[in-house]
LOMAR-331254 format. One record per residue (C-alpha): x, y, z; residue number from 1; residue in one letter. Coordinates in steps of 0.02 Angstrom, whole numbers. Layout:
N
east, north, up, k, r
X, Y, Z, NUM, A
...
***
This chain:
469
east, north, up, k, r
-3535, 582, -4279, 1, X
-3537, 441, -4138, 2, X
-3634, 312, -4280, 3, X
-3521, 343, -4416, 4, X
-3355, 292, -4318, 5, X
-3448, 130, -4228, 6, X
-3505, 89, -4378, 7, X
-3330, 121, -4460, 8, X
-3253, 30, -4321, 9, X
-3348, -106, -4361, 10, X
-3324, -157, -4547, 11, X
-3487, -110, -4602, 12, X
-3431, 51, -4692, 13, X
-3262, -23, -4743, 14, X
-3166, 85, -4880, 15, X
-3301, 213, -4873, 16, X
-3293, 398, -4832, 17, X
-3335, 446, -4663, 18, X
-3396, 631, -4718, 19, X
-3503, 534, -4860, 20, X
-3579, 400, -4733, 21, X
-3625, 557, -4618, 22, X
-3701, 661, -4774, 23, X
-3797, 507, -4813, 24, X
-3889, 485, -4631, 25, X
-3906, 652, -4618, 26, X
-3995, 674, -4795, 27, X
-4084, 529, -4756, 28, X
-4166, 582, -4624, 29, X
-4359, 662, -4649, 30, X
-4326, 798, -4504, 31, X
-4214, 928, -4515, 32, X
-4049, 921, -4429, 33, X
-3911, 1032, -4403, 34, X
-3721, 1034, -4352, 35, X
-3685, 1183, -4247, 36, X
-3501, 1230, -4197, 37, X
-3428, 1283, -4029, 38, X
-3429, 1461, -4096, 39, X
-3617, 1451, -4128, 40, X
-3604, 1450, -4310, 41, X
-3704, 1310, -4432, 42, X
-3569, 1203, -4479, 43, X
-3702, 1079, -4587, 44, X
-3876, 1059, -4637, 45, X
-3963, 910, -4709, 46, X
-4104, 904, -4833, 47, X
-4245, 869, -4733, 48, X
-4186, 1073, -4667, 49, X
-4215, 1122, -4846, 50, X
-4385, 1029, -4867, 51, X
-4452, 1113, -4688, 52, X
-4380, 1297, -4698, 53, X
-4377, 1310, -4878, 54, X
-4176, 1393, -4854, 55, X
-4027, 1317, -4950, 56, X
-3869, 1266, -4873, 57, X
-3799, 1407, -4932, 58, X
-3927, 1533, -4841, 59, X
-3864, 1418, -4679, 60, X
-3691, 1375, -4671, 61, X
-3568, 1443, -4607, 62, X
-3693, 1579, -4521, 63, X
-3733, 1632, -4318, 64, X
-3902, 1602, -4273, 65, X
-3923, 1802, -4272, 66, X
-3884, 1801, -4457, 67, X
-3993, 1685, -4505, 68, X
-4126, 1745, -4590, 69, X
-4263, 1628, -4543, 70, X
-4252, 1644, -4354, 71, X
-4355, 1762, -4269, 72, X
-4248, 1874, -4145, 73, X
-4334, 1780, -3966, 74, X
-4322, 1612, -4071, 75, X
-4122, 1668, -4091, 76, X
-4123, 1711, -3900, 77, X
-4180, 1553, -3838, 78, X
-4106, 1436, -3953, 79, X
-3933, 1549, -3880, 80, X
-3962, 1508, -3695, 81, X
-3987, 1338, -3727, 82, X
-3838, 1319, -3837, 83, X
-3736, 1357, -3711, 84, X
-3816, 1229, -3590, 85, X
-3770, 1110, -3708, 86, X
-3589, 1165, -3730, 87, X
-3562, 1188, -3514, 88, X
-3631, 1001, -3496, 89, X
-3809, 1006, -3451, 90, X
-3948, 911, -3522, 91, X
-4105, 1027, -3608, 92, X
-4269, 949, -3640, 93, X
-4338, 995, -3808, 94, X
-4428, 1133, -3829, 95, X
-4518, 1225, -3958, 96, X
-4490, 1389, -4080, 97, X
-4559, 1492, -4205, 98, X
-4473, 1508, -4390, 99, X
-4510, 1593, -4545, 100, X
-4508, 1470, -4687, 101, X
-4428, 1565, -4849, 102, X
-4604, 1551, -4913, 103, X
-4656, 1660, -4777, 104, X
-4763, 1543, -4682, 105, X
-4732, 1543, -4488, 106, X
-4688, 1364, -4419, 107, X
-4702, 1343, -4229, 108, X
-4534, 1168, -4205, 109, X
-4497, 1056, -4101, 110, X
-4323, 1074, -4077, 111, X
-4193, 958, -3987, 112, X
-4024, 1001, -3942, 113, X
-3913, 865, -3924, 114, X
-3724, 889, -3884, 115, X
-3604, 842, -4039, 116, X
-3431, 769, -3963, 117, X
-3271, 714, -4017, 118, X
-3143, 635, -3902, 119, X
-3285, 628, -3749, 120, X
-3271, 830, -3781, 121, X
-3418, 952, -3830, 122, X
-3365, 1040, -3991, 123, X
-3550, 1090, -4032, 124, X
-3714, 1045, -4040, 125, X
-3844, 936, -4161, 126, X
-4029, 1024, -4176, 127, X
-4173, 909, -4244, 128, X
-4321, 1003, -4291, 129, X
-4473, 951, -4322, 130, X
-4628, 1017, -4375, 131, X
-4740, 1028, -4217, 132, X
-4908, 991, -4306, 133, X
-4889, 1085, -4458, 134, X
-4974, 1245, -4359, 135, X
-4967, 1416, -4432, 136, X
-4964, 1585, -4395, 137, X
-5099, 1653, -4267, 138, X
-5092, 1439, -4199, 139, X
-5028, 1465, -4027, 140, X
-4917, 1341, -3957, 141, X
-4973, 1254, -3819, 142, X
-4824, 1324, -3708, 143, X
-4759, 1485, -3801, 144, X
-4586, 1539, -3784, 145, X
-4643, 1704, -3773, 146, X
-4640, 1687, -3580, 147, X
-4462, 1622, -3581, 148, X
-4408, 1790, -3707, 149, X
-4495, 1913, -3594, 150, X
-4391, 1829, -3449, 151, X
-4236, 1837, -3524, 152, X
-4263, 2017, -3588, 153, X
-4331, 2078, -3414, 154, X
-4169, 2003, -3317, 155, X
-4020, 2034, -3406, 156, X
-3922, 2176, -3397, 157, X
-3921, 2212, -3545, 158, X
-4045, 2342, -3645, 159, X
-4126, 2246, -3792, 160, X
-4209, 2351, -3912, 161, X
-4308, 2335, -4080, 162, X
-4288, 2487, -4208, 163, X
-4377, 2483, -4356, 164, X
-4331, 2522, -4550, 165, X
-4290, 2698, -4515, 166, X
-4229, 2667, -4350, 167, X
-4355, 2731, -4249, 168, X
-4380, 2617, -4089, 169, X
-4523, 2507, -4090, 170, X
-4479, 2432, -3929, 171, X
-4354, 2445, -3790, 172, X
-4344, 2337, -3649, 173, X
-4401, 2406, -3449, 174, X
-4218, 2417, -3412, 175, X
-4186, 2572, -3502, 176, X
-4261, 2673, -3344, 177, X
-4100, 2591, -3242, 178, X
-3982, 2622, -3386, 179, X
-4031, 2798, -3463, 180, X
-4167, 2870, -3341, 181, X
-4319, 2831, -3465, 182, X
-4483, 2750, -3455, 183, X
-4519, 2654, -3613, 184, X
-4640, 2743, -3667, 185, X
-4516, 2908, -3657, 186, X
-4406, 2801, -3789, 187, X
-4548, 2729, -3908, 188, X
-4577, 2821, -4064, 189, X
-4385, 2925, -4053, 190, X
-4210, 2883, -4132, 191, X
-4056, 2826, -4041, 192, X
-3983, 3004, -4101, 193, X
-4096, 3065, -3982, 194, X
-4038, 3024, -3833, 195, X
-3823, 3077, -3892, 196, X
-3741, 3229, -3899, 197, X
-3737, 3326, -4071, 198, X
-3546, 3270, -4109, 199, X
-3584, 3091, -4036, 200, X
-3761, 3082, -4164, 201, X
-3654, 3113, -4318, 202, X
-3538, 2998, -4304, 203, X
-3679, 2865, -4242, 204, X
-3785, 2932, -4407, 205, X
-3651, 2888, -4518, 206, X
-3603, 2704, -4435, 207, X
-3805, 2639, -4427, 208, X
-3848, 2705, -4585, 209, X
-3710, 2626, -4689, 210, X
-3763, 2447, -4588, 211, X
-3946, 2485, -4635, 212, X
-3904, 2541, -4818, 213, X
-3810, 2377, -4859, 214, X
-3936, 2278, -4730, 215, X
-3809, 2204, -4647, 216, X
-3783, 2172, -4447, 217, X
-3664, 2306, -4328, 218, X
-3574, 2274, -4179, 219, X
-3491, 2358, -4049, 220, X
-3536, 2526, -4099, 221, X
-3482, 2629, -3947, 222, X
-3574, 2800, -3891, 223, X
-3579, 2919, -3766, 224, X
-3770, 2949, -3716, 225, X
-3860, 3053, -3595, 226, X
-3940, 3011, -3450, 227, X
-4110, 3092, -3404, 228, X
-4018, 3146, -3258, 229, X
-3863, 3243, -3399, 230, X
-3738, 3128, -3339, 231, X
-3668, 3044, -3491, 232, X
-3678, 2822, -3506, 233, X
-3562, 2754, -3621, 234, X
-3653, 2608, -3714, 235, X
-3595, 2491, -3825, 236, X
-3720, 2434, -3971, 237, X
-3745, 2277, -4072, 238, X
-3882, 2234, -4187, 239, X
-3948, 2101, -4331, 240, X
-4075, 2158, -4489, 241, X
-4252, 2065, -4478, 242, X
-4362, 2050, -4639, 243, X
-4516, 2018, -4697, 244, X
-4590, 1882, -4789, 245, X
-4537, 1972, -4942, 246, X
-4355, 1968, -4897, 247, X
-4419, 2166, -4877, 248, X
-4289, 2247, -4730, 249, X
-4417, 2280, -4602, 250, X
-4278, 2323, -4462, 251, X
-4145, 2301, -4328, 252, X
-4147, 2209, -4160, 253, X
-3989, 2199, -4021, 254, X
-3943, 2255, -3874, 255, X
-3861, 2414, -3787, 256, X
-3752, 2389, -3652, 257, X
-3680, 2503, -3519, 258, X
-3492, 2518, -3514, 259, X
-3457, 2641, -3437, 260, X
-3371, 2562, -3259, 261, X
-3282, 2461, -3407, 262, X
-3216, 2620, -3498, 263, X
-3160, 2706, -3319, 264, X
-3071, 2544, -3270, 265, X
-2988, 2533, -3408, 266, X
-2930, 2727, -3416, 267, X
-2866, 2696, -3239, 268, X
-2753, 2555, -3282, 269, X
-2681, 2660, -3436, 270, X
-2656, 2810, -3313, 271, X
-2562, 2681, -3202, 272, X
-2462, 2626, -3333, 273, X
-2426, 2782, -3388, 274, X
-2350, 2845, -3214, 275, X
-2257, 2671, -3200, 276, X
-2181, 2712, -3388, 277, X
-2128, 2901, -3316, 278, X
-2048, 2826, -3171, 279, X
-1959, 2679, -3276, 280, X
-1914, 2834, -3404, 281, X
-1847, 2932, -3233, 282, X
-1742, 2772, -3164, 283, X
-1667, 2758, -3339, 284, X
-1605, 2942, -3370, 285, X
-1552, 2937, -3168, 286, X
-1426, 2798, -3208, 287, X
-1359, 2873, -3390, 288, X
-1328, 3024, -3279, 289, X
-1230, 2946, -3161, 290, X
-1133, 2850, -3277, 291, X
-1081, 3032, -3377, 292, X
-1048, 3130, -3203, 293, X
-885, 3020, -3181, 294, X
-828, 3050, -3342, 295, X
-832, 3264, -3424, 296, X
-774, 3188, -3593, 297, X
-918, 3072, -3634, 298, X
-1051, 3181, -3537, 299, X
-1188, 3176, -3667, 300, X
-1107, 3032, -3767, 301, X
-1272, 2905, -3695, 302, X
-1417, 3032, -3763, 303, X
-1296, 3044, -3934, 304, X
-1284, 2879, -3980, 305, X
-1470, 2848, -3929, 306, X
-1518, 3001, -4059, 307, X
-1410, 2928, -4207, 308, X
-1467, 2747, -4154, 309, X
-1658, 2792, -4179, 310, X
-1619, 2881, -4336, 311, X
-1556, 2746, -4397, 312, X
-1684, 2632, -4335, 313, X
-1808, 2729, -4420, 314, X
-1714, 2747, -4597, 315, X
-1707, 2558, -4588, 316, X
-1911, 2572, -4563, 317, X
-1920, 2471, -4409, 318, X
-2091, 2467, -4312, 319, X
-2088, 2624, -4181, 320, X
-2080, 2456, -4046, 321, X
-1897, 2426, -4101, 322, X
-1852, 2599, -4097, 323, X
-1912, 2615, -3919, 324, X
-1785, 2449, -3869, 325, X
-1660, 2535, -3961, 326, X
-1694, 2700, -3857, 327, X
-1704, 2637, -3694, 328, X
-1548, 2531, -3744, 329, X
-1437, 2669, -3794, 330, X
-1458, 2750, -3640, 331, X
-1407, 2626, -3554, 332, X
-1280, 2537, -3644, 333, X
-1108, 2605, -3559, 334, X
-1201, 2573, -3383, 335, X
-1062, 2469, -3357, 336, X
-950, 2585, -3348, 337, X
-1000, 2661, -3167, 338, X
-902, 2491, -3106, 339, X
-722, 2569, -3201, 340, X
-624, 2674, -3087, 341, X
-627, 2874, -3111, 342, X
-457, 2886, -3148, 343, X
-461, 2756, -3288, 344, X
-596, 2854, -3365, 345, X
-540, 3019, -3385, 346, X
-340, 2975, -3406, 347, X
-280, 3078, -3528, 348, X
-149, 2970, -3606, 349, X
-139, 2782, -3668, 350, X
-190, 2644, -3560, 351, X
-107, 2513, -3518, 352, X
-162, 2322, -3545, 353, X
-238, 2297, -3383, 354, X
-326, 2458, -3391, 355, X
-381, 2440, -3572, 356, X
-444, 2264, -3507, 357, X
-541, 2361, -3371, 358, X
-623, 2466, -3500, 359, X
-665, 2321, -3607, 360, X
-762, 2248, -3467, 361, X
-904, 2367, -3448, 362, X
-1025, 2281, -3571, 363, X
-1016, 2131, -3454, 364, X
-1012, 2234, -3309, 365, X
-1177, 2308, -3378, 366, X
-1254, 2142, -3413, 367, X
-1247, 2076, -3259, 368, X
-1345, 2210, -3165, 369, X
-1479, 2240, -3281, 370, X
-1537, 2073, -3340, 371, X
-1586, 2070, -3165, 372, X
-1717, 2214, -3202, 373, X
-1863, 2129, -3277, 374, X
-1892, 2258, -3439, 375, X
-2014, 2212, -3544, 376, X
-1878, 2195, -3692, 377, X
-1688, 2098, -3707, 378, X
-1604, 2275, -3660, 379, X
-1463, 2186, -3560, 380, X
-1434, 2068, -3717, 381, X
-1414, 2229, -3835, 382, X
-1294, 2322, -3692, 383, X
-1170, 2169, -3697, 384, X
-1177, 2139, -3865, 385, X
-1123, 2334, -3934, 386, X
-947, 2304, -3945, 387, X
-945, 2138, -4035, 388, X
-913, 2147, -4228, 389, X
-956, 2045, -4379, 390, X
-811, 1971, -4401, 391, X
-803, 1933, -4239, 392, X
-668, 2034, -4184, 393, X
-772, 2125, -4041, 394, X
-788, 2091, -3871, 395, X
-829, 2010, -3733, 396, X
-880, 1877, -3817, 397, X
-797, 1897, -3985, 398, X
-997, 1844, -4061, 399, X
-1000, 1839, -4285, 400, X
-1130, 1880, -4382, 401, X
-1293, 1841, -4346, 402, X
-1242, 1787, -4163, 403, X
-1257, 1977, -4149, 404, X
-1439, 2046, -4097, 405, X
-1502, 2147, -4229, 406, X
-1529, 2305, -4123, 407, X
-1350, 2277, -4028, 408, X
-1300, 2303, -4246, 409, X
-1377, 2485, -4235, 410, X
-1289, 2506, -4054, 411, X
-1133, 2461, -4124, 412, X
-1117, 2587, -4280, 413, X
-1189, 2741, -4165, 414, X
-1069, 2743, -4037, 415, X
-922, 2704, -4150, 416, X
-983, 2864, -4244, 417, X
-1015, 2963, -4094, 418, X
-832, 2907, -4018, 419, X
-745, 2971, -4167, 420, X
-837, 3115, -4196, 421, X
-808, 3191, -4023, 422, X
-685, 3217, -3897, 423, X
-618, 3118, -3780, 424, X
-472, 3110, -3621, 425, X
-359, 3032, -3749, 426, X
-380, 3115, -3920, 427, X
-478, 3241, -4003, 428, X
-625, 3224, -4085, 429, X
-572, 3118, -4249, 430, X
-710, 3240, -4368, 431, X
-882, 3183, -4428, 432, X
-808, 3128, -4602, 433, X
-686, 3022, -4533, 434, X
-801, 2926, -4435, 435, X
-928, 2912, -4599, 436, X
-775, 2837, -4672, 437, X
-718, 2728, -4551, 438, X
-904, 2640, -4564, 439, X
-906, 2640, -4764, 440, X
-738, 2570, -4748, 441, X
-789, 2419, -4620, 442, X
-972, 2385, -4679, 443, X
-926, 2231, -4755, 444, X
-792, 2153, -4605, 445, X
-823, 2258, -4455, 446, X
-1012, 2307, -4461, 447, X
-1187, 2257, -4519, 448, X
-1194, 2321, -4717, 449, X
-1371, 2381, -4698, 450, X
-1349, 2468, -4519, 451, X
-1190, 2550, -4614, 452, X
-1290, 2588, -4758, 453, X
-1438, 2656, -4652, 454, X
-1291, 2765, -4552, 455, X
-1232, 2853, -4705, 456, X
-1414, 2902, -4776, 457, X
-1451, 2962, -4612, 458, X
-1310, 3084, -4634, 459, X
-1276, 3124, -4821, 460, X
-1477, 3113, -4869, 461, X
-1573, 3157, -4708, 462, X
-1451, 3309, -4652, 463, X
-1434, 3224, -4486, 464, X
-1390, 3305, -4318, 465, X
-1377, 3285, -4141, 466, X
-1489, 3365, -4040, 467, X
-1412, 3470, -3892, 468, X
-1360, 3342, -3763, 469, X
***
């Protein structure tokens, strides 16, 4: 990548392609080369890759080394761990590998990684591979990487395993006696069904079988297994097809690993955020209370409008996310009201202006205590915004259209219902139908036509009620 820009910088390559000039050298060359991402997928291949392994580009790119069918599972393992040397900055020596040429032949490379930058950044690596003397199988190479695989497989955590076509294990790392209990030899010769419970093996049966049926790789298959001792070790299984020369499946190779401290940490933080959700759910109901113990009339209003709010959330089809904001809203969105005097409240006839302007000052009253109460949604946005109107005839801010929040829309044609449909210290309760009316009426000046829409479906069609309050 470096050549072709110096080279481009320099005039040589003037009005050429830059992806042609690359193609070129790397065709060019008699060894084979290869681009490799920072994901660890072939991103290129020249021909001299073709000529050596006897695989097209199209067997290569765009593949992880584990899904390449001409690396050996140790050649995939050690090509892996120096990979990412390469991409954390440190210089690896080459070294060499085994590969099965498509013609089945087994080539012992010399393979160098070098890193492949852009901007002074790694964003992959370049192999070069070269035939190390044309040896063949049963040629040992003078230092085999068979040392370095047994290494790696002896000290990492993880269980690797080798299963073959009928997925019977042919070999299973030492670690297994840490992990499950088990010597080897206890696990040579059996199934990994053998070592679940019944209800765990069929569902395991049905996920390795498919893989192995369509000979394609499986990850992250999770399973509760038994430990020699009967306590149960959650492991978490990935593993890649191997063939033979033939192209004949021959069988599987991966790794278990143990997640079981991962599965109980993570069951603890749900359990936390479960209690923290019941004592957010507690706070919330503890303030709509207070709010309807200064007032008889509208005791129960809060939990109403919340139950016609959600039902019309949920005729309008909204995800169950907004119809939680619109629950926790609508239980909260006369808050403001614990800051209007008692006797303002619950006076029986009409107010005057400077009590009416009292009244209309809860949604801002509201607002400015709970936007201080960091909820993981814009519930204080919603609470001031429930008495504003399309046409902009609401309050506080006398908002239009879409200045309005979508869910402060829903809030809005609710508690207008609710208010008319029920008592209160000034009038009685105006009747279901008028309220319907009053919000067929309005739906094109006053409210949201698809809220009001939504409203009247959730009546006339769905047979709505409220709930005892």
């Amino acid at each position: 990548m470096a050549i072709v820009h110096d080279l481009s910088a320099t005039g040589y390559l003037e009005g050429l392609d830059a992806r042609d000039c690359l193609r070129a050298i790397l065709d060019a060359a008699r060894d084979g080369m290869m681009l490799i991402d920072a994901k660890g997928d072939v991103a290129a291949i020249n021909k001299g890759t073709t000529r050596l392994t006897g695989y097209a580009e199209e067997e290569v790119v765009g593949r992880s080394f584990e899904a390449i069918r001409m690396l050996p599972f140790r050649t995939v393992v050690d090509i892996q761990s120096r990979f990412k040397g390469i991409m954390s900055g440190l210089e690896v020596p080459p070294f060499e590998a085994e590969i099965h040429a498509k013609s089945g032949e087994l080539l012992t490379l010399e393979i160098q990684l070098s890193p492949w930058t852009n901007a002074g950044k790694a964003v992959g690596a370049i192999a070069l591979m070269r035939n190390f003397g044309g040896q063949r199988i049963g040629k040992p190479a003078p230092h085999p990487s068979g040392e370095r695989f047994r290494d790696l497989v002896e000290t990492t955590s993880d269980l690797v395993w080798e299963m073959d076509d009928r997925l019977v294990y042919t070999y299973i790392s030492p670690h297994v006696c840490e992990m499950l209990g088990y010597t080897p030899e206890e696990v040579l010769g059996k199934t990994p069904f053998d070592f679940v419970p019944l209800r765990e093996a069929r569902q395991l049966i049905r996920s390795l079988t498919a893989a192995v049926a369509a000979h394609e790789p499986f990850r992250v298959i999770q399973t509760a297994n038994l430990h020699k001792s009967g306590r149960v070790v959650l492991l978490e299984t990935s593993g890649v097809p191997f063939f033979d020369r033939s192209g004949q499946l021959v069988g599987y190779r991966g790794i278990h690993r143990d997640v079981t401290q991962r599965r109980a940490a993570d069951e603890q933080v749900q359990a936390t955020i479960k209690r923290l959700e019941s004592t957010v759910e507690s706070v919330i109901q503890a303030i709509s209370l207070t709010v309807e113990m200064r007032d008889h009339y509208t005791a129960g209003h809060q939990k109403r409008v919340n139950q016609l709010a959600c039902a019309i959330a949920r005729e309008m089809n909204l995800p169950m996310e907004r119809v939680e904001i619109i629950r926790v809203a609508g239980l909260l969105h006369d808050f403001g009201k614990i800051f209007v005097p008692t006797e303002i409240l619950i006076k029986p006839g009409k107010l005057n202006e400077l009590e009416f302007s009292l009244v209309r000052s809860h949604p801002q009253s509201g607002y400015s205590v709970l936007k201080n109460i960091q909820f993981p949604w814009p519930i204080a946005d919603i609470v001031v915004q429930h008495h504003e109107r399309m046409d902009g005839s609401g309050y506080p801010s006398h908002l239009r259209g879409d200045e309005i929040g979508s869910d402060a829309r829903i809030l809005a044609v609710a508690d207008v219902v609710e208010a008319m449909a029920f008592h209160r210290s000034y009038r009685p309760a105006l009747g279901l139908d008028t309220a319907l009316r009053e919000i067929s009426k309005n739906k094109a000046t006053l409210y949201d036509p698809k809220v009001a829409e939504a409203c009247l479906d959730t009546f006339l069609d769905r047979k709505f009620k409220w709930e005892d309050a």
